[in-house]
C-alpha positions as a printed Julia matrix, in Angstrom:
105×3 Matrix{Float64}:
  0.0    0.0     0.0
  3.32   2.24   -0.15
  3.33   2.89   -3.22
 -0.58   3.06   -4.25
 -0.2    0.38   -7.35
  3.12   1.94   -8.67
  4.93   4.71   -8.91
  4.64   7.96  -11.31
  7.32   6.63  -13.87
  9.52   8.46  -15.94
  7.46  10.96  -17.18
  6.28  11.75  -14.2
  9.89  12.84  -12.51
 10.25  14.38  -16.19
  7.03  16.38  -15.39
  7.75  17.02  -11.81
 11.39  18.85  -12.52
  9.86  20.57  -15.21
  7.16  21.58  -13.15
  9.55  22.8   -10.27
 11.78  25.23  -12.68
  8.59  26.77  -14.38
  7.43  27.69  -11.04
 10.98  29.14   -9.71
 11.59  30.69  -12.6
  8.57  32.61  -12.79
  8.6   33.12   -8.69
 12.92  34.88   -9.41
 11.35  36.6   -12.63
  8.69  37.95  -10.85
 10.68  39.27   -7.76
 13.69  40.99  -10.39
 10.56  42.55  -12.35
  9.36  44.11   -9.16
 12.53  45.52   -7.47
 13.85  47.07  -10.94
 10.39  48.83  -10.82
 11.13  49.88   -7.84
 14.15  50.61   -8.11
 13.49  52.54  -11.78
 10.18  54.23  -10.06
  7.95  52.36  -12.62
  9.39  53.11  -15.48
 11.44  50.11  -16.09
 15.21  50.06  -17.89
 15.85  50.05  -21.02
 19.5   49.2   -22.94
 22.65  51.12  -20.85
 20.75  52.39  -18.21
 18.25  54.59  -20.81
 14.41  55.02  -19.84
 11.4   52.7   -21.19
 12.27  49.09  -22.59
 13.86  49.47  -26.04
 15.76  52.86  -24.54
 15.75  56.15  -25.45
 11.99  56.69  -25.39
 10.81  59.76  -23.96
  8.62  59.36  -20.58
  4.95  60.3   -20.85
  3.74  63.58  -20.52
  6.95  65.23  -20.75
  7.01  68.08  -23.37
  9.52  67.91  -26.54
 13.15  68.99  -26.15
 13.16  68.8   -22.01
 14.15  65.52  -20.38
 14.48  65.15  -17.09
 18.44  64.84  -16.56
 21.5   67.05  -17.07
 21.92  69.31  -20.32
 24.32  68.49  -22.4
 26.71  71.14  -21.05
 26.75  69.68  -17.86
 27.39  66.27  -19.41
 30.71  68.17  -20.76
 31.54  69.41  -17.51
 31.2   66.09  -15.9
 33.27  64.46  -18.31
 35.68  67.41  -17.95
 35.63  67.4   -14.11
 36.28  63.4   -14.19
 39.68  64.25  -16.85
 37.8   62.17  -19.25
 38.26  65.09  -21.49
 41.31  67.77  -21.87
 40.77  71.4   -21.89
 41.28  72.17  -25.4
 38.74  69.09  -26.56
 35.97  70.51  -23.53
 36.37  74.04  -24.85
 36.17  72.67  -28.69
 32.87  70.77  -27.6
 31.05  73.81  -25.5
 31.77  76.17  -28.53
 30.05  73.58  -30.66
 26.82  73.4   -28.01
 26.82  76.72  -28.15
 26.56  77.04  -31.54
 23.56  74.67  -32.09
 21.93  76.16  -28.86
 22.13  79.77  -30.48
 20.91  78.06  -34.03
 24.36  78.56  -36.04
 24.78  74.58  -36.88
């Protein structure tokens, strides 16, 4: 009476681990999808750290030509600050951003 009239075969230990890694896998897919969303305030994270899935979408609502992050003057001083940069090549750059911003390009 152990064994109630056989046991569940090979199939059934085939079903069984299957079974067991759909259900984990969707349990530690589940918890990642939740603390990125967290940890991206809902947005989720697109490719190198850019907003929205396929990266470099614009978040909703927010008007054309403003995102929410450092111009790209400050970008040049950060890179600058870090010695990513030299002087002449920073100075080169912020004449060109200047340029564009004042509509010369």
């Amino acid at each position: 009476m152990m064994y109630w009239n056989g046991n569940m075969g090979v199939w059934g230990w085939i079903f069984m681990i299957l079974s067991f890694l759909l259900f984990w896998g969707a349990i530690i897919t589940g918890i990642v999808f939740l603390a990125r969303s967290v940890r991206h305030g809902g947005q989720g994270s697109g490719a190198w750290g850019q907003p929205g899935w396929g990266g470099g979408a614009m978040p909703v609502g927010m008007p054309p030509g403003q995102y929410p992050g450092p111009g790209p003057e400050q970008v040049l001083a950060d890179r600058f600050a870090r010695g990513e940069i030299d002087e002449a090549e920073y100075r080169a750059r912020l004449d060109v951003l200047k340029q564009q911003h004042r509509g010369g390009a």
